[in-house]
Kinemage of the C-alpha trace (Angstrom):
@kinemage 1
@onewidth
@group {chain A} dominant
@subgroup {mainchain}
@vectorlist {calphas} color= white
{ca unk a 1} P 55.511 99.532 -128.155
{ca unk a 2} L 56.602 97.236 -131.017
{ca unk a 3} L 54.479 96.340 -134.520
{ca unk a 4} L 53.849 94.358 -137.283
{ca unk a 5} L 56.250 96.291 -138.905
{ca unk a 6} L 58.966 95.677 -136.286
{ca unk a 7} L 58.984 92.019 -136.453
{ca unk a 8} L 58.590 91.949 -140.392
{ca unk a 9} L 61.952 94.317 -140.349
{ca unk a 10} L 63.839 92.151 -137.662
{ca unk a 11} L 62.527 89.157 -139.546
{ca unk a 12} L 64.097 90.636 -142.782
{ca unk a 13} L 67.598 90.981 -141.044
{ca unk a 14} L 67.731 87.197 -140.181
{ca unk a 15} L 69.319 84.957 -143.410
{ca unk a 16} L 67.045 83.093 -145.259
{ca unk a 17} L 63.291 84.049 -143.714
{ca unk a 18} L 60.545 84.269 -145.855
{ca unk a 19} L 56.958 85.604 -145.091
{ca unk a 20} L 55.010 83.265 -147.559
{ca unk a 21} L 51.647 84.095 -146.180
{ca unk a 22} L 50.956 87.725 -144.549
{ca unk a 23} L 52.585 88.067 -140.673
{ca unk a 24} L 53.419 84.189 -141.010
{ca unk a 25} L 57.331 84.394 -141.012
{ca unk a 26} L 59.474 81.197 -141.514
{ca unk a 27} L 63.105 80.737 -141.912
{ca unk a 28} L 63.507 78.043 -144.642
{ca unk a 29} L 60.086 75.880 -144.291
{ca unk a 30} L 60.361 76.339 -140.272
{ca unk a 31} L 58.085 78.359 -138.704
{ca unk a 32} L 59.796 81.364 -136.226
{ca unk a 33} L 57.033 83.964 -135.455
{ca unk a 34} L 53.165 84.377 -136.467
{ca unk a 35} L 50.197 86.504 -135.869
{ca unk a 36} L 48.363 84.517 -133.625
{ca unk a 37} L 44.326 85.912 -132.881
{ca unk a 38} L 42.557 84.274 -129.830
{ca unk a 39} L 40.028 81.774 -130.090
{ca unk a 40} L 37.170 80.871 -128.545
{ca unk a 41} L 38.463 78.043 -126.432
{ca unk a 42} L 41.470 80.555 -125.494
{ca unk a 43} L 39.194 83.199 -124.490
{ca unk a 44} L 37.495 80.604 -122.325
{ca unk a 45} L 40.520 79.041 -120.532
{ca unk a 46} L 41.912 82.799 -120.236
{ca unk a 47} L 38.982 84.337 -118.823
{ca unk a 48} L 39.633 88.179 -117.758
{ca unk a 49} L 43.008 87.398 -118.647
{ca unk a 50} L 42.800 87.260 -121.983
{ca unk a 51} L 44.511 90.199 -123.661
{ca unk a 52} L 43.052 92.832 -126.745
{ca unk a 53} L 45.073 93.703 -129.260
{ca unk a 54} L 47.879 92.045 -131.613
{ca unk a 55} L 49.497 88.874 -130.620
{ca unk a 56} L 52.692 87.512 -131.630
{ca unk a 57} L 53.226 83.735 -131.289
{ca unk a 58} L 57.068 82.991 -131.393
{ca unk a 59} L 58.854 79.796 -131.109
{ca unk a 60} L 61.025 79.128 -128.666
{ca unk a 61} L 63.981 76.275 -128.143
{ca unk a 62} L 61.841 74.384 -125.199
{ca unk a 63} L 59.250 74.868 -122.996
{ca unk a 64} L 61.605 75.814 -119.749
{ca unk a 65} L 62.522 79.004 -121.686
{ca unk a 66} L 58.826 79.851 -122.546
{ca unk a 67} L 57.913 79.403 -118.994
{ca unk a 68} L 61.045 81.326 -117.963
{ca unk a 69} L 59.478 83.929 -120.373
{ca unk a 70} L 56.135 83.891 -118.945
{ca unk a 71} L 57.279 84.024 -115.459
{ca unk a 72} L 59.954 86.356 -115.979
{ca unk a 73} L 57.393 89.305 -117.345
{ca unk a 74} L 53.783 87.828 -117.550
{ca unk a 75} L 52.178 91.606 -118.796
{ca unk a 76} L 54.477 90.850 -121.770
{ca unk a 77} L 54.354 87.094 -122.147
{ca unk a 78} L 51.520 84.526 -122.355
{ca unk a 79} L 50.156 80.859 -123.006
{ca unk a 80} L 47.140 78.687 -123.728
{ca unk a 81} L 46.305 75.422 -123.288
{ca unk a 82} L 46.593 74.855 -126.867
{ca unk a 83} L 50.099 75.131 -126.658
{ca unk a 84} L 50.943 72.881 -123.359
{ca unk a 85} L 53.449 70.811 -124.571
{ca unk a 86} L 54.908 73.342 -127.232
{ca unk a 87} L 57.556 75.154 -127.815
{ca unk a 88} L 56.028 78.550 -128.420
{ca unk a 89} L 55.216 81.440 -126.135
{ca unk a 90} L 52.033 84.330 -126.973
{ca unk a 91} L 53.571 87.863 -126.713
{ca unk a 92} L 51.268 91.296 -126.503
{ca unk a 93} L 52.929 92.789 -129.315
{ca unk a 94} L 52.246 96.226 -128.162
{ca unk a 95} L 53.493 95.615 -124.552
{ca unk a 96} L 56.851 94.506 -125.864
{ca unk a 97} L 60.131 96.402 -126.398
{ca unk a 98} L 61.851 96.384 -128.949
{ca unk a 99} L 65.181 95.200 -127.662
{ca unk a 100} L 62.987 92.371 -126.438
{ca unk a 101} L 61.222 91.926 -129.550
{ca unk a 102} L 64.537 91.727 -131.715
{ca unk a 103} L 66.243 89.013 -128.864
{ca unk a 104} L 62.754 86.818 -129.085
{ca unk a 105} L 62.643 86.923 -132.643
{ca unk a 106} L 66.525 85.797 -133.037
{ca unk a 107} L 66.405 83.364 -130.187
{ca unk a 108} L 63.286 81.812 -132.454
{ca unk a 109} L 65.232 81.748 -135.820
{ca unk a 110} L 68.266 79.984 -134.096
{ca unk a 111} L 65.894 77.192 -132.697
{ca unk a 112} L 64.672 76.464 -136.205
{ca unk a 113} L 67.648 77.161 -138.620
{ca unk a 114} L 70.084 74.505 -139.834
{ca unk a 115} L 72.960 74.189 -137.630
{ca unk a 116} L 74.751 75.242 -140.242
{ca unk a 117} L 73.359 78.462 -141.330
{ca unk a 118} L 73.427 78.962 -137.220
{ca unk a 119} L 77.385 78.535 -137.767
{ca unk a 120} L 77.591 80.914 -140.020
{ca unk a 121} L 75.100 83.501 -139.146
{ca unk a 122} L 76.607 83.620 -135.295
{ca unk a 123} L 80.291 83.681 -136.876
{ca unk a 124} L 79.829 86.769 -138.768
């Protein structure tokens, strides 16, 4: 359902994100969302599991919410072992909405703003 192009125009809505390297989206030097390709060693640990197509890694405030994530719609939402211990869940980009895409992508730039650009981004 959702693209590249989605998540670069939701990304564009959010103050002060940049995209300094291609589908590598940051707000300030802080890292929100990123194309994120499987490896080897996750194709191993996933097994049949593993998924084809585009995948989005997105940060997330901690790991209860990525789990909640995961749990909560696991055809949508995903994880390695490279990223026990991280705050960061693996989406199927095409598998996600885009209501869900948009409320992912802001939940990850308010984990990694300032506080105060939070402030002012939630007061206007």
């Amino acid at each position: 359902m959702a693209s590249w192009a989605d998540v670069a125009r939701i990304v564009a809505k959010l103050p002060e994100t940049t995209e300094p390297t291609p589908r590598n989206w940051r707000v300030r030097k802080k890292l929100i969302a990123w194309e994120r390709p499987l490896r080897k060693a996750d194709y191993e640990a996933l097994g049949a599991a593993a998924p084809d197509g585009d995948i989005l890694g997105a940060r997330v405030s901690d790991e209860g919410v990525k789990f909640a994530l995961i749990a909560d719609d696991p055809g949508v939402f995903f994880t390695t072992p490279h990223f026990d211990g991280y705050p960061a869940v693996l989406v199927r980009l095409a598998q996600i909405s885009e209501p869900d895409l948009t409320e992912l992508i802001t939940d990850a730039w308010l984990a990694q703003a300032p506080k105060t650009l939070v402030r002012q981004f939630l007061a206007g």
